[in-house]
C-alpha positions as a Python dict, from the first residue, in 0.01 Angstrom:
ca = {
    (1, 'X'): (0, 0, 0),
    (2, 'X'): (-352, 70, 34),
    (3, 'X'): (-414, -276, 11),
    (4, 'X'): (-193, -373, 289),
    (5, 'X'): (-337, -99, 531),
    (6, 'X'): (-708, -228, 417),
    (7, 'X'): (-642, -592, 500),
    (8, 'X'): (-474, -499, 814),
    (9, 'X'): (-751, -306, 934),
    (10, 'X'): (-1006, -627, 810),
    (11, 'X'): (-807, -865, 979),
    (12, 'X'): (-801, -647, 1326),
    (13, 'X'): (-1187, -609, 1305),
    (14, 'X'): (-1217, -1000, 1256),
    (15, 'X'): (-999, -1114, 1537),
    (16, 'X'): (-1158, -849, 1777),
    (17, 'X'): (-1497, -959, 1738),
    (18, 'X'): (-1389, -1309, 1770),
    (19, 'X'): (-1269, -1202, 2144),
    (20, 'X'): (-1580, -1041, 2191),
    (21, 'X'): (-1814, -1335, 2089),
    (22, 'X'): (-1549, -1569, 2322),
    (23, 'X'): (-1619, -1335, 2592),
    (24, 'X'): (-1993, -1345, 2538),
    (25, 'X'): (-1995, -1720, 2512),
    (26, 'X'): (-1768, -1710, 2879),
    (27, 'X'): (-2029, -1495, 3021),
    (28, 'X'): (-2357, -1668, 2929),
    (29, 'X'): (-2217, -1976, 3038),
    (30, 'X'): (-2099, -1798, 3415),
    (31, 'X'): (-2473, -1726, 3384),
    (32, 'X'): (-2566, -2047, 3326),
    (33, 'X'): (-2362, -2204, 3620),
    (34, 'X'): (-2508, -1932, 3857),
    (35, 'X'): (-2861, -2015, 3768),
    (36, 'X'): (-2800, -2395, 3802),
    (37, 'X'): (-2618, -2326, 4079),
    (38, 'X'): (-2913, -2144, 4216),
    (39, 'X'): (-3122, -2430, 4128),
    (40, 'X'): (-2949, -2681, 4373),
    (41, 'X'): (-2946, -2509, 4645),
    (42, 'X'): (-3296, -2443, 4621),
    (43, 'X'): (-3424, -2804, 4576),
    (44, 'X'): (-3181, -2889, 4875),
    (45, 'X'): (-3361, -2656, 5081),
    (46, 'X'): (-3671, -2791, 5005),
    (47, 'X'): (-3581, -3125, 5047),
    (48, 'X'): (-3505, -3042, 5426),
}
């Protein structure tokens, strides 16, 4: 039983922080866009 319970709880802790390491990855790369984005605009401008 205690076996079952401990696995459970591994397995839980695994898949969470496999989430949490998607949303990271999803974040840095909104960063990313924003930035280059940014970027684009900015050499439009000067281009004016």
């Amino acid at each position: 039983m205690k076996k079952i319970l401990a696995t459970s709880l591994l397995l839980t802790f695994i898949l969470t922080g496999c989430n949490t390491i998607k949303g990271v990855g999803e974040d840095v790369s909104s960063a990313g866009n924003a930035v280059s984005n940014t970027a684009e605009k900015t050499q439009q401008e000067i281009r004016k």
